[in-house]
N, CA, C and O atoms as a Maestro MAE file, in Angstrom:
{
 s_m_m2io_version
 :::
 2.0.0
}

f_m_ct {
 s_m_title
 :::
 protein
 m_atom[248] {
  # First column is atom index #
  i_m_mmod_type
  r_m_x_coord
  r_m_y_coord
  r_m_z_coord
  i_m_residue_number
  s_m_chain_name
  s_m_pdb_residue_name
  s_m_pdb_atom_name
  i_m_atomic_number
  :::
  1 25 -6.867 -21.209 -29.882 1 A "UNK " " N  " 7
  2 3 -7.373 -21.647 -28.583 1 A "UNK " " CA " 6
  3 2 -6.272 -21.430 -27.534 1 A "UNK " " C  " 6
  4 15 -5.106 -21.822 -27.586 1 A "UNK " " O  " 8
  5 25 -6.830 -20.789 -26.659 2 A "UNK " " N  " 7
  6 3 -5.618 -20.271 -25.389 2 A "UNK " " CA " 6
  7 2 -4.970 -21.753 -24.943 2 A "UNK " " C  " 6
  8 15 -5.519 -22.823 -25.207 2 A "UNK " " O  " 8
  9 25 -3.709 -21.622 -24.223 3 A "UNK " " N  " 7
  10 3 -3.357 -22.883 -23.537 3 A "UNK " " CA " 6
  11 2 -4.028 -22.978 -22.077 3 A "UNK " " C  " 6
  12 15 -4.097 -21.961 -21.388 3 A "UNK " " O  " 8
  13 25 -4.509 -24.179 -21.625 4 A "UNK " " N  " 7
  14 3 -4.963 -24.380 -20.698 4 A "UNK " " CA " 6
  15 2 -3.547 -23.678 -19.576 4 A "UNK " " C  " 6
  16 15 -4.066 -22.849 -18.829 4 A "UNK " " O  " 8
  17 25 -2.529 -23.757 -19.392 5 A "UNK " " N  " 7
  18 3 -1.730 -23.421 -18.372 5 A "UNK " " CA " 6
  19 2 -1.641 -21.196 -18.066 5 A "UNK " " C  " 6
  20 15 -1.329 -20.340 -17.238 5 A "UNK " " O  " 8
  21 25 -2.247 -21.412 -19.624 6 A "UNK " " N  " 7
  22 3 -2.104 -19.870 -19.966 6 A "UNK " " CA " 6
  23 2 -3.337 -19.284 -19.238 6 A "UNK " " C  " 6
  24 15 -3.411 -18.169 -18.722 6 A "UNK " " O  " 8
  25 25 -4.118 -20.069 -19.283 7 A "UNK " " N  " 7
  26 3 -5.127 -19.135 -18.476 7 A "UNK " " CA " 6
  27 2 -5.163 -19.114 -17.351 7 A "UNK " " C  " 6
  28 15 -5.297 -18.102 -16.662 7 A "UNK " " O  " 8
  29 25 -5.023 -20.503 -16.876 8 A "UNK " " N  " 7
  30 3 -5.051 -20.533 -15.417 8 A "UNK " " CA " 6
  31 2 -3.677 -19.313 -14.808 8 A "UNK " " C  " 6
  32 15 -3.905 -18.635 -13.806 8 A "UNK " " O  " 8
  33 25 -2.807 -19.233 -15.292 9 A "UNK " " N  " 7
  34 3 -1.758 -18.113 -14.899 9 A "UNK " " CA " 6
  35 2 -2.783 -16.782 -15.068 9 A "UNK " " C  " 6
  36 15 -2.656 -16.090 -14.057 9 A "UNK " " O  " 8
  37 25 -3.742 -16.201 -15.995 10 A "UNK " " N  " 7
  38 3 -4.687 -15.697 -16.397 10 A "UNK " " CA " 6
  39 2 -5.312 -14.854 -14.674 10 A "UNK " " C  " 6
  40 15 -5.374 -13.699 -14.253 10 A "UNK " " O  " 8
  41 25 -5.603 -15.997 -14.228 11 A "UNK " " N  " 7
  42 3 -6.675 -16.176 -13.509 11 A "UNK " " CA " 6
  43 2 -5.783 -16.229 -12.092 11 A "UNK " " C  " 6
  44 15 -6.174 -15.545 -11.147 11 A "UNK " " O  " 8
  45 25 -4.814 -16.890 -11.984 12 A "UNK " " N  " 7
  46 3 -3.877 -16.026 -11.031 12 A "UNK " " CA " 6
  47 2 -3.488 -15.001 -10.931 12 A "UNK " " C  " 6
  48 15 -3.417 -14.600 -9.769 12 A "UNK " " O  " 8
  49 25 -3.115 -14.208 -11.834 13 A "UNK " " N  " 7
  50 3 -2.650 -12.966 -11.896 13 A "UNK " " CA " 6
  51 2 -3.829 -12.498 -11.618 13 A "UNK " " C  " 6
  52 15 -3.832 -12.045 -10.473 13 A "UNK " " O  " 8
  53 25 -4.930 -12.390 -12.191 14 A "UNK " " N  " 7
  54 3 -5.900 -11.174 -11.611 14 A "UNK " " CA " 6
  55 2 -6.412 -11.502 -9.932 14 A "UNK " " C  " 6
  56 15 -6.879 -10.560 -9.292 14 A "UNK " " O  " 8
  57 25 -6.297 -12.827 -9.304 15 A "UNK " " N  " 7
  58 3 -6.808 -12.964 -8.124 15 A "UNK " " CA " 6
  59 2 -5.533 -12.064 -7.346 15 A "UNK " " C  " 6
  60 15 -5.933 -11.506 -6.324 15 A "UNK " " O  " 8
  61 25 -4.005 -11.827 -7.678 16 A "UNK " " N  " 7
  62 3 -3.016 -11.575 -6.721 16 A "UNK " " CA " 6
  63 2 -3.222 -9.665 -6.801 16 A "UNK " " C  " 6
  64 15 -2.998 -8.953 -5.823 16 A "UNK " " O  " 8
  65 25 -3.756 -9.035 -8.387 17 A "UNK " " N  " 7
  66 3 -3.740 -8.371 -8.149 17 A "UNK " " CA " 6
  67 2 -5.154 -7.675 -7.385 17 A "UNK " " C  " 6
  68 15 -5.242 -6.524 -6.956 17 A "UNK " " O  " 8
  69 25 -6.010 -8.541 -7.366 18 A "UNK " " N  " 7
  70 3 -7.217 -8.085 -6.800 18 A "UNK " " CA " 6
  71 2 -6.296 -7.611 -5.186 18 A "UNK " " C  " 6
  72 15 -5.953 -6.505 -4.768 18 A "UNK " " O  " 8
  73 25 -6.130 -9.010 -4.602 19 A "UNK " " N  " 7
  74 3 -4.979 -9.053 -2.969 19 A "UNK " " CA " 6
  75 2 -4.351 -7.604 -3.456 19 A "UNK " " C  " 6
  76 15 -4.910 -6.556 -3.133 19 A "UNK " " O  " 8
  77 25 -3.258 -7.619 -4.185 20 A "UNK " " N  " 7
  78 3 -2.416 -6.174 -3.605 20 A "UNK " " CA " 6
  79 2 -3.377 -4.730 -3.603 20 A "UNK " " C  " 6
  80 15 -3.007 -3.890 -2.783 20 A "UNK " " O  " 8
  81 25 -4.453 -4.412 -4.363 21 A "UNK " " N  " 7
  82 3 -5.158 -3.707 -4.389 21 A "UNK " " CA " 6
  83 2 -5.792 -3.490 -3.079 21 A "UNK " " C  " 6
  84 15 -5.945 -2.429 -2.474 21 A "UNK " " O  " 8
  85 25 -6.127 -4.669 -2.756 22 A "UNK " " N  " 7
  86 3 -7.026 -4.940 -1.611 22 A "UNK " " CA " 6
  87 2 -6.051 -4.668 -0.238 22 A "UNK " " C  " 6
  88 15 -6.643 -4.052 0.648 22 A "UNK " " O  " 8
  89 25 -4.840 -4.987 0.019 23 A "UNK " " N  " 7
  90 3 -3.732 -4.216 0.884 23 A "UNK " " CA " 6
  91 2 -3.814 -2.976 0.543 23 A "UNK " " C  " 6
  92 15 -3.968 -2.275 1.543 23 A "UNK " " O  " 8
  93 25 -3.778 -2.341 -0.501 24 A "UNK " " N  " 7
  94 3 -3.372 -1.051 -0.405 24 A "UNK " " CA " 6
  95 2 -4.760 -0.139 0.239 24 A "UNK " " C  " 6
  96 15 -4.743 0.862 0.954 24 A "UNK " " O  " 8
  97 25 -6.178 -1.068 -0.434 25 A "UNK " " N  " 7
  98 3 -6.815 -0.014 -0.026 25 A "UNK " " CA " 6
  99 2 -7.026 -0.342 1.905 25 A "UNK " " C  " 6
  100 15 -7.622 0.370 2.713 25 A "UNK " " O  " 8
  101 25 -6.422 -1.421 2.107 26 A "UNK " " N  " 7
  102 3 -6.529 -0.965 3.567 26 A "UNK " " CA " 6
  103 2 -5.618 -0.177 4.207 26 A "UNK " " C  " 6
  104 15 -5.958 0.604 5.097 26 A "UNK " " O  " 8
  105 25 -4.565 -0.300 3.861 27 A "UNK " " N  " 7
  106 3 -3.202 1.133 3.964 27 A "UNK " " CA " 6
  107 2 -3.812 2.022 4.074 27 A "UNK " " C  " 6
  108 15 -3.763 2.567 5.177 27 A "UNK " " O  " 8
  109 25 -4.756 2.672 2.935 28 A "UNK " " N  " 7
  110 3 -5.491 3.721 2.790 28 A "UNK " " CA " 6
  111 2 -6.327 4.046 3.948 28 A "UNK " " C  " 6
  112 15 -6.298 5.007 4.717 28 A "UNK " " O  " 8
  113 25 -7.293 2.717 3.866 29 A "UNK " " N  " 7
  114 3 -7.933 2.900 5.536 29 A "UNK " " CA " 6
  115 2 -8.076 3.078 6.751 29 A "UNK " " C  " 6
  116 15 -8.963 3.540 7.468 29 A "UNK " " O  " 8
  117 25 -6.391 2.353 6.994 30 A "UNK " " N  " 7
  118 3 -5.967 2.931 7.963 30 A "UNK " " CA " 6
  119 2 -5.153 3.521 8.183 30 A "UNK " " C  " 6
  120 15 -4.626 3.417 9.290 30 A "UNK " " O  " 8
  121 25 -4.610 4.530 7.114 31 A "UNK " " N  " 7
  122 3 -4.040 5.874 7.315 31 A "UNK " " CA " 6
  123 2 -5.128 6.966 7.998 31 A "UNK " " C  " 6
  124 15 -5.126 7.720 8.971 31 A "UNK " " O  " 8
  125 25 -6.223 6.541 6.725 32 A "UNK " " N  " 7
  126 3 -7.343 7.611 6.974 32 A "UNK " " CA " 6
  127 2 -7.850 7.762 8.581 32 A "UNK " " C  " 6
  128 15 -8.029 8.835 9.158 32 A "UNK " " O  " 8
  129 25 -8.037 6.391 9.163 33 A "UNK " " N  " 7
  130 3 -8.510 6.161 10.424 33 A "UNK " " CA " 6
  131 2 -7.531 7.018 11.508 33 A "UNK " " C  " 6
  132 15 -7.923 7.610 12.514 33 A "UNK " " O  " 8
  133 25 -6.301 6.924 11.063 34 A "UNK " " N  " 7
  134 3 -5.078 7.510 11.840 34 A "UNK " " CA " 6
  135 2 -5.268 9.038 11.758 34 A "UNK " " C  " 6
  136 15 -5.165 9.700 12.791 34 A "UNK " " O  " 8
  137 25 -5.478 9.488 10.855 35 A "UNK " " N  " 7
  138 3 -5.724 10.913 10.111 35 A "UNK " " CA " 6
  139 2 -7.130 11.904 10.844 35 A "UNK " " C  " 6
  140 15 -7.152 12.937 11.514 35 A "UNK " " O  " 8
  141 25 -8.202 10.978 10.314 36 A "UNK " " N  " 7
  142 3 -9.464 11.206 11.559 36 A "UNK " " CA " 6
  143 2 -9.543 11.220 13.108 36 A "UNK " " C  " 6
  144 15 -10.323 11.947 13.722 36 A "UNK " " O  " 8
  145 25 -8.438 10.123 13.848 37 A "UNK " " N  " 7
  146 3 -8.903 10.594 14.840 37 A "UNK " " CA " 6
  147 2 -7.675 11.488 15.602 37 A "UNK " " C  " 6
  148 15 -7.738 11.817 16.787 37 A "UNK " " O  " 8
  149 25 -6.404 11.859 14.578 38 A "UNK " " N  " 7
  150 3 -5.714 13.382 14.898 38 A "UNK " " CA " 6
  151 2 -6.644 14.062 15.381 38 A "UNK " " C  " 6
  152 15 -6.952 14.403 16.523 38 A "UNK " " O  " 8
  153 25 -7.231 14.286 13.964 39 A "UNK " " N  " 7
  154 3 -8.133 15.387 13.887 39 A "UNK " " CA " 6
  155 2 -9.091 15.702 15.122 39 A "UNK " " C  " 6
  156 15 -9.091 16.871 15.507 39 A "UNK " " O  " 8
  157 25 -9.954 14.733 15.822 40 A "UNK " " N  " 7
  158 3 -10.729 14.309 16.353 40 A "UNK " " CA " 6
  159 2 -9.921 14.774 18.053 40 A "UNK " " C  " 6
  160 15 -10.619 14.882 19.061 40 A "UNK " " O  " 8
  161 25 -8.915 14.920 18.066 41 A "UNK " " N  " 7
  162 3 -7.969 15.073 19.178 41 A "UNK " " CA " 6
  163 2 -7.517 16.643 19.496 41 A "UNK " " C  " 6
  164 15 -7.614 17.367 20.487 41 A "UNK " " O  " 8
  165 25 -6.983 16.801 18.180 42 A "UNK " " N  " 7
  166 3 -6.853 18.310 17.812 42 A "UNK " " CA " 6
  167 2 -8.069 19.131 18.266 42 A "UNK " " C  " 6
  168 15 -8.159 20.083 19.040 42 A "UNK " " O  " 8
  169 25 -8.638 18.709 17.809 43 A "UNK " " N  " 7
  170 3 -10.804 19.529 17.879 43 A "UNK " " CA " 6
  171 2 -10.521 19.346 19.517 43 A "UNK " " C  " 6
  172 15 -10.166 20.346 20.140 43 A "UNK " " O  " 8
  173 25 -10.673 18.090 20.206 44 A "UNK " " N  " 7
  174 3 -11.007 18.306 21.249 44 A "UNK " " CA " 6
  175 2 -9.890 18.987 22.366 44 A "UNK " " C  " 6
  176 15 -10.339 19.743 23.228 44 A "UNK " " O  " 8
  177 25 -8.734 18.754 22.328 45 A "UNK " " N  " 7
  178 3 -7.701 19.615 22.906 45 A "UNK " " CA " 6
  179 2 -8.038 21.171 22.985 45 A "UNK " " C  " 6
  180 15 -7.989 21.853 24.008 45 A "UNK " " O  " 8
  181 25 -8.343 21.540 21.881 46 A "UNK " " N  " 7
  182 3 -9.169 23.179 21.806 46 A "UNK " " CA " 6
  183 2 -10.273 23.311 22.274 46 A "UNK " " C  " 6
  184 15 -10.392 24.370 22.891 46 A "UNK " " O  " 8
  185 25 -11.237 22.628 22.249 47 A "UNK " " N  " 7
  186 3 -12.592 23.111 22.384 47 A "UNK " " CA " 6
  187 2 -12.661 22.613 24.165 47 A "UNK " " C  " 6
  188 15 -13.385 23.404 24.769 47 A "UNK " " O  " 8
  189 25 -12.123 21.593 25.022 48 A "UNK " " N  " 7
  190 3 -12.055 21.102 26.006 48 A "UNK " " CA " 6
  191 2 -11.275 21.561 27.068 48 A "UNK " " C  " 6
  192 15 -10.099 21.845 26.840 48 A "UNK " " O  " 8
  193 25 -11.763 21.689 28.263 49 A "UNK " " N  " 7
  194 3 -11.087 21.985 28.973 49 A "UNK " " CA " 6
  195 2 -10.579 20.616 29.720 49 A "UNK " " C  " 6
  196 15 -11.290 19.692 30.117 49 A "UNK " " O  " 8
  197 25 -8.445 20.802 29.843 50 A "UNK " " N  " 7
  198 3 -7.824 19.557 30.146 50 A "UNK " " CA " 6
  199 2 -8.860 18.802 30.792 50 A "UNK " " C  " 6
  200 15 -9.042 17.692 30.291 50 A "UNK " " O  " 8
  201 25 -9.742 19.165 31.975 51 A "UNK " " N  " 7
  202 3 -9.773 18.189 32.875 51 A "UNK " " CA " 6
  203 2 -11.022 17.445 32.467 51 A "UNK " " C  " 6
  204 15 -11.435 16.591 33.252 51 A "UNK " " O  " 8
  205 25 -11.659 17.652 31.370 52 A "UNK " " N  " 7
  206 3 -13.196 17.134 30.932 52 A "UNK " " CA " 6
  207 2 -12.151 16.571 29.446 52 A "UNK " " C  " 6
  208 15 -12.842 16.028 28.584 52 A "UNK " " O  " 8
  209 25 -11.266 16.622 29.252 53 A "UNK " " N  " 7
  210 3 -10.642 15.981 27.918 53 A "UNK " " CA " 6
  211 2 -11.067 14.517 27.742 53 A "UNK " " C  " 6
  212 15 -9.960 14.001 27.895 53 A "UNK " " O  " 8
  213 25 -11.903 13.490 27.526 54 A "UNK " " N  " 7
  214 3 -12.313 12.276 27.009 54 A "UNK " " CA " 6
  215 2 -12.359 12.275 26.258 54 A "UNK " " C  " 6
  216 15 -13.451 12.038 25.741 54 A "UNK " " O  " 8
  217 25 -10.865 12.622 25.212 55 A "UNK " " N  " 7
  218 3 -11.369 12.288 23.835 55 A "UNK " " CA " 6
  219 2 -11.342 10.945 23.143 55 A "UNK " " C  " 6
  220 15 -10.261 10.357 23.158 55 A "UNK " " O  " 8
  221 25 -12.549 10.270 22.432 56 A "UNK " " N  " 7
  222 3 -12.432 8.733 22.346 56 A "UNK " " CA " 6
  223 2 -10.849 8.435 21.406 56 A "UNK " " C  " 6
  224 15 -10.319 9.389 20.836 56 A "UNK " " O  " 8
  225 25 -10.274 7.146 21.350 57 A "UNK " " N  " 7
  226 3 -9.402 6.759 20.657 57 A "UNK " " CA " 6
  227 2 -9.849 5.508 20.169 57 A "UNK " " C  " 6
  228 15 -10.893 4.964 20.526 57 A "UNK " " O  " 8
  229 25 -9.056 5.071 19.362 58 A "UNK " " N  " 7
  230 3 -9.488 3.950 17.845 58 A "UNK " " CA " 6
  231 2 -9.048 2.684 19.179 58 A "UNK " " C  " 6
  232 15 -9.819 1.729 19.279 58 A "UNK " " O  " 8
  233 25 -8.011 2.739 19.989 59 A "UNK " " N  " 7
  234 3 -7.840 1.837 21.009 59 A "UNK " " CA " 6
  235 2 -9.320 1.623 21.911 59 A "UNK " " C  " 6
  236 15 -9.768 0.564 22.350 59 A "UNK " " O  " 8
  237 25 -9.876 2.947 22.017 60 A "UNK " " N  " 7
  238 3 -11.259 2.898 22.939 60 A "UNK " " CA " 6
  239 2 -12.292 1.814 22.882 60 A "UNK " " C  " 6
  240 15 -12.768 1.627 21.762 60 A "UNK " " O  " 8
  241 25 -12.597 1.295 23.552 61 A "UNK " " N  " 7
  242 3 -13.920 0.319 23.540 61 A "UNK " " CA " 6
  243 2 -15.254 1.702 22.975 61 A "UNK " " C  " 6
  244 15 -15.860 1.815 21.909 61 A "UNK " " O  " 8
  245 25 -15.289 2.636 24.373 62 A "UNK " " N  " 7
  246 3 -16.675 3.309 23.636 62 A "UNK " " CA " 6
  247 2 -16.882 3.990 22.756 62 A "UNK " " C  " 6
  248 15 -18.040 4.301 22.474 62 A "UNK " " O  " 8
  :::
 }
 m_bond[247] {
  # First column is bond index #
  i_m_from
  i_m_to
  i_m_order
  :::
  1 1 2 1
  2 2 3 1
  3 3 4 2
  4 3 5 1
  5 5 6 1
  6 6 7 1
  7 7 8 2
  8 7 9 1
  9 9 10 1
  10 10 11 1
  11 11 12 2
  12 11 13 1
  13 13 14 1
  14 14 15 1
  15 15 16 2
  16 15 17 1
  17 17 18 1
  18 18 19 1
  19 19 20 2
  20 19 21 1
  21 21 22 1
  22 22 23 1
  23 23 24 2
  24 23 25 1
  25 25 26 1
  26 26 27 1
  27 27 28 2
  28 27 29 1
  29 29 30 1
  30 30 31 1
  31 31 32 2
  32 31 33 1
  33 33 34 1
  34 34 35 1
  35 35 36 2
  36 35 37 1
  37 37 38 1
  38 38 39 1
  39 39 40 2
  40 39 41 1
  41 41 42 1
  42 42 43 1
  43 43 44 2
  44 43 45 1
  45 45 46 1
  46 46 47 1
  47 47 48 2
  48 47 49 1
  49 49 50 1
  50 50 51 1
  51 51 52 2
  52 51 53 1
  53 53 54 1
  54 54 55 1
  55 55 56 2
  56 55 57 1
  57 57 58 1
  58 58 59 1
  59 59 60 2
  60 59 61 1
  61 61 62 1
  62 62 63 1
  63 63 64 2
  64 63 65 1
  65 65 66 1
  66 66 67 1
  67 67 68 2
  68 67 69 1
  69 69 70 1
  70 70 71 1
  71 71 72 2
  72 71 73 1
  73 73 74 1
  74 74 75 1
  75 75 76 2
  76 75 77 1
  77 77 78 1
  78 78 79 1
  79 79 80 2
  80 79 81 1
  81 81 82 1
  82 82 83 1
  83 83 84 2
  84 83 85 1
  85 85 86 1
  86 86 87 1
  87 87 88 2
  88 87 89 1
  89 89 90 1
  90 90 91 1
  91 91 92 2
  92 91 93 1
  93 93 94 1
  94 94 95 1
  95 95 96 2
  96 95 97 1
  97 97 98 1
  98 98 99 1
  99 99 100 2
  100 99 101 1
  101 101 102 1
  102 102 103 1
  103 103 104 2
  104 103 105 1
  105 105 106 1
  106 106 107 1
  107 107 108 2
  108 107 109 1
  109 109 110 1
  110 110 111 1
  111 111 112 2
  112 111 113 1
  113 113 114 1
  114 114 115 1
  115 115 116 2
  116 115 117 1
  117 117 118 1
  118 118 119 1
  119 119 120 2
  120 119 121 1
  121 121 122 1
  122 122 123 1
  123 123 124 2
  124 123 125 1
  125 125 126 1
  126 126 127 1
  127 127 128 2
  128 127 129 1
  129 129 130 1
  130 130 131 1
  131 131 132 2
  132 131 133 1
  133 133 134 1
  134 134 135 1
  135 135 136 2
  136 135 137 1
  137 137 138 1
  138 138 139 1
  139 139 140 2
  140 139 141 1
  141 141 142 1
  142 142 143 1
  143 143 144 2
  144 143 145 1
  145 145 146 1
  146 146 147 1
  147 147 148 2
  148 147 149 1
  149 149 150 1
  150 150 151 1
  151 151 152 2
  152 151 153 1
  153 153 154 1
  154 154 155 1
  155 155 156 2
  156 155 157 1
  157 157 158 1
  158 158 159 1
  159 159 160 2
  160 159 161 1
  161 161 162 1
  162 162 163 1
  163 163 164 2
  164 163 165 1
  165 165 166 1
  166 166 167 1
  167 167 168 2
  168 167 169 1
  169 169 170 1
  170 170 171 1
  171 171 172 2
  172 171 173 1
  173 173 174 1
  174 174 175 1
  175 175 176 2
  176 175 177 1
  177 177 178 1
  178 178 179 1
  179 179 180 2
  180 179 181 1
  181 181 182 1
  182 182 183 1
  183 183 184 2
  184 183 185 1
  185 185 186 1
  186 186 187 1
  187 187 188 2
  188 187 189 1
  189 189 190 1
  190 190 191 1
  191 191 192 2
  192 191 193 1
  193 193 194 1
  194 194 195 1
  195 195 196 2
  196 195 197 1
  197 197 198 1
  198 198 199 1
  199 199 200 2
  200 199 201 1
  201 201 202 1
  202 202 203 1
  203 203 204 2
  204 203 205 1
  205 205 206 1
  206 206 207 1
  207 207 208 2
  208 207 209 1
  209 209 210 1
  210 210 211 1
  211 211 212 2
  212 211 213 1
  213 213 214 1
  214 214 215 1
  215 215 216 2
  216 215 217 1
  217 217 218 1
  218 218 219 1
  219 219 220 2
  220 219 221 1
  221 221 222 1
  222 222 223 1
  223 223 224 2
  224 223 225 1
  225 225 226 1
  226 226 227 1
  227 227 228 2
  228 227 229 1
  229 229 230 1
  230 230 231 1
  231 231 232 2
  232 231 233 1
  233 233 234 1
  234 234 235 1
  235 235 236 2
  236 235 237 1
  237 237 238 1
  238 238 239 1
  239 239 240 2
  240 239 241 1
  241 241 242 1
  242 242 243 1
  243 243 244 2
  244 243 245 1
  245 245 246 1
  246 246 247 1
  247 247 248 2
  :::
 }
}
């Protein structure tokens, strides 16, 4: 029979690693977000002429 202190450590450990998982995949997210709207900038710098340039940003409301 497990020790009662043993599991509950059990059961901590998987809630902390759920958390660091859960940081990383937002790292991930918002790399990606950072990554997309390069991209999104890049595209429009080329395809736009300077003075019609509105390209949205992650700061943007619209």
């Amino acid at each position: 029979e497990p020790e009662p202190d043993r599991k509950k450590e059990s059961k901590i450990s998987k809630a902390v690693k759920k958390l660091v998982n859960w940081e990383e995949d937002k790292n991930q997210e918002d790399m990606a977000w950072k990554v997309a709207e390069m991209i999104v900038k890049d595209i429009c710098s080329v395809t736009m002429p300077t003075e019609f340039n509105n390209c949205p940003t992650q700061d943007d409301p619209s």
